[in-house]
C-alpha positions, 0 to 999 in steps of 0.5 A, a space after each residue: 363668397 363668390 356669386 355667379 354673374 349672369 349669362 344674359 348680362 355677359 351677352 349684351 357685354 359681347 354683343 357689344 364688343 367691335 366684330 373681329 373677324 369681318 362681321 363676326 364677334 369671334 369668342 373662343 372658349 378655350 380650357 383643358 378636355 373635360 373642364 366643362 367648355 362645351 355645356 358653358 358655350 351651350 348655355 352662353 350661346 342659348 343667352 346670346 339669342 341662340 348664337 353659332 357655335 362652332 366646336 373644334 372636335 368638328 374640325 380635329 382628327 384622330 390624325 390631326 388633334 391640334 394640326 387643323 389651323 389650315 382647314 379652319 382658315 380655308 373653311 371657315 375664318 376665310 369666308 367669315 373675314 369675307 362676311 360670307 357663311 362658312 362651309 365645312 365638313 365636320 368630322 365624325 370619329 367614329 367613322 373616322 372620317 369627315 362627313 355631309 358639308 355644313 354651313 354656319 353664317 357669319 352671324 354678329 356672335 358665333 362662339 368657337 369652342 374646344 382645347 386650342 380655340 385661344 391658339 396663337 393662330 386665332 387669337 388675332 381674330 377673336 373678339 374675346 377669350 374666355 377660359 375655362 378655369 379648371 385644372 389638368 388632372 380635374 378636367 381630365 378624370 372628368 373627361 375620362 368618367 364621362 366617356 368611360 373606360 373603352 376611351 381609355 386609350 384614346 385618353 391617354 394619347 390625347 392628354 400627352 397631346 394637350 400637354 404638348 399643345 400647350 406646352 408649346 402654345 397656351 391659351 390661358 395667359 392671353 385670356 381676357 376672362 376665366 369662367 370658374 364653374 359654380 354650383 349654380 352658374 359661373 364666375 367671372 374673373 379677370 384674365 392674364 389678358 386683360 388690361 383695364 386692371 381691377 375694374 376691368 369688366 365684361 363690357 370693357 376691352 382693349 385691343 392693343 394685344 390683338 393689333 400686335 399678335 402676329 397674325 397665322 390666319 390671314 383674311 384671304 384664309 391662308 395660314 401655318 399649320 400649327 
């Protein structure tokens, strides 16, 4: 029977971990829309002490839904690899526009949340990946209840997108941890990343994929747009 692991023991295992982008233990959270990302990188963050999160639909468009690399690497990865605090404008979709500036500090653990946090481009300056372990169809008509019908639209040009995102650059085979939603709490599980075998744990990590990961963000802040 599977029993949940507790979020205050996987904080101290992240807080452990090296720091992967100057200062910072960047820890993606990455899944298909509506698998659950968002409330998980809440309660993780409120464990963590109260840890940034930085959420991806603050960086995507209506336009750009995954072609956001560039303004991720020039708005934030570049400061935070400098160890300064980060400065973007998040997005507002229903004015379709982007708003105010806002800051987020280069704090010890800043989680980064939503579809494509685990993309090649990032991987090389993330401490670790956690994926949400909920299938396509699930997570979608979750997504699709919650919202309801008038985003019906937006829905159906947004699940053709994930497809092709990854299709073309999936996440969860590099994950070091699935988080599997529980009635009560998560589980966590191994993931495809992971390279300490059967004992591998929260608390353990190995590099090695992250040094050799072609690397699209640069420290400077430059990178391709994927």
């Amino acid at each position: 029977m599977s029993r949940p692991v507790s979020l205050d023991r996987a904080a101290a295992g992240l807080r452990a971990l090296p720091p992967s982008c100057g200062p910072v233990r960047l820890i993606a959270v990455d899944g298909h829309a509506g698998s659950g990302k968002s409330t998980f990188a809440g309660r993780l963050a409120e464990a963590l002490g109260g840890a940034p999160v930085l959420r991806l639909d603050d960086i995507a468009t209506h336009d750009e839904l995954f072609a956001w690399t560039g303004r991720l690497a020039e708005q934030v990865i570049g400061p935070w690899s400098r160890g300064e605090s980060a400065l973007y404008h998040p997005y507002d979709w229903n004015l379709r526009r982007f708003g105010e500036p806002r800051s987020l500090p280069a704090a010890p653990v800043v989680l980064v949340e939503g579809v494509g946090a685990g993309r090649r481009a990032l991987r090389p300056r993330l401490a670790r990946l956690l994926w949400m372990e909920r299938g396509p169809e699930e997570s979608w008509a979750r997504g699709r209840h919650r919202d309801g019908p008038a985003l019906s639209g937006f829905w159906d040009g947004w699940t053709a997108a994930e497809r092709r995102h990854f299709a073309d650059d999936p996440s969860r085979p590099f994950a070091d941890t699935l988080v599997r939603e529980l009635p009560e709490g998560y589980e966590w599980l191994p993931g495809p990343g992971a390279t300490a075998g059967a004992n591998h744990s929260l608390t353990e990590r190995d590099h090695s994929d992250r040094r050799t990961e072609r690397s699209e963000i640069h420290p400077g802040g430059c990178s391709n747009s994927a």
